[in-house]
Each structure stands twice: as structure tokens, then as C-alpha cells.
C-alpha positions in Angstrom: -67.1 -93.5 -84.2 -69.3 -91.7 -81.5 -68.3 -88.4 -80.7 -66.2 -87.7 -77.3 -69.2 -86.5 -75.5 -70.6 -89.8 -75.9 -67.6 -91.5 -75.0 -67.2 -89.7 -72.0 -71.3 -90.0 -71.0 -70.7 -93.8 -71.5 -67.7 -93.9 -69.3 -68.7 -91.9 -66.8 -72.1 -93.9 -66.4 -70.7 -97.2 -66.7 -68.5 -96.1 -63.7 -71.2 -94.5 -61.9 -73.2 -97.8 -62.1 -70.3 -100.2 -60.4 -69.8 -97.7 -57.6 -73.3 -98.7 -57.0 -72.7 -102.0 -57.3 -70.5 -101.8 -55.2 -72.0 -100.2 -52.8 -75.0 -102.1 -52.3 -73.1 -105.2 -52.7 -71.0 -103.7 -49.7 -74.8 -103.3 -47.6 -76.5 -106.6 -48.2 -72.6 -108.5 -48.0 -70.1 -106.4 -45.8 -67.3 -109.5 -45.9 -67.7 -110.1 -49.6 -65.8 -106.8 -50.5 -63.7 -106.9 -47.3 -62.7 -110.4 -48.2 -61.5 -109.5 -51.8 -59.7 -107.0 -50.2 -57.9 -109.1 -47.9 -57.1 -111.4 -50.4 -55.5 -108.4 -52.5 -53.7 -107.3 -49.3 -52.0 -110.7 -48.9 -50.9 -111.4 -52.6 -49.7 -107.4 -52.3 -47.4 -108.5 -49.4 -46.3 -111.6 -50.6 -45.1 -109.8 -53.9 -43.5 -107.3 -52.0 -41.4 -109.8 -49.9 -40.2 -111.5 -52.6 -38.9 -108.7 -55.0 -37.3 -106.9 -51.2 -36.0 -110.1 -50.7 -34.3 -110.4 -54.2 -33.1 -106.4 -54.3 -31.7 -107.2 -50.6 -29.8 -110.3 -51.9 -28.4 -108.7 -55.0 -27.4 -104.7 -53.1 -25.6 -107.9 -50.3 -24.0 -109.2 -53.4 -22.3 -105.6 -54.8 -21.3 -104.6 -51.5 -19.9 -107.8 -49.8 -17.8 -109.3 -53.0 -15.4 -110.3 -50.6 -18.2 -113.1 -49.2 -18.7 -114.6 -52.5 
């Protein structure tokens, strides 16, 4: 097993090397990133909704027990 040192070097190069990455893939292609993003944004929300929607129904549910 390689020493912690090592680990660490390898770890903090690897991330060193996507930011990069990342960043030129963010000059030559500015909607590539921003599009992933986006994406991310919209399955965020859409998660979001549905477990408001369900914690709304169910906090309805224990304080209206009269209405159902």
C-alpha cells in the first residue's frame, strides 16, 4: 500500500487535472458545461417538487384527520 503522501499527491493531481479539464472544456465549449448544468438544475427541481409535494400531503394528512 503507498504511503499517505502518495495518496494524497495522487488525489490532489488527479483533481488538479479535471479542473483543467474543465476549464478548457468551458473555453473552447461555453454551453457544454452550462448545458449539464441546466440539466442538473431541472432534475434538482423536479426532485424537490415531488418529495415537497409528498411531505405537504402527508403534514395535510396529521393535521386535517377530520377530512379523511
Amino acid at each position: 500500500m503507498s504511503s499517505l503522501r502518495r495518496q494524497r499527491g495522487w488525489y490532489n493531481g488527479a483533481l488538479m487535472m479535471a479542473l483543467v479539464l474543465v476549464l478548457v472544456l468551458f473555453m473552447a465549449q461555453p454551453w457544454i458545461p452550462l448545458l449539464l448544468l441546466a440539466a442538473l438544475g431541472s432534475a434538482a427541481v423536479v426532485t424537490f417538487t415531488m418529495r415537497g409535494g409528498s411531505f405537504l400531503k402527508e403534514w395535510y394528512r396529521q393535521h386535517h384527520p377530520h377530512l379523511h
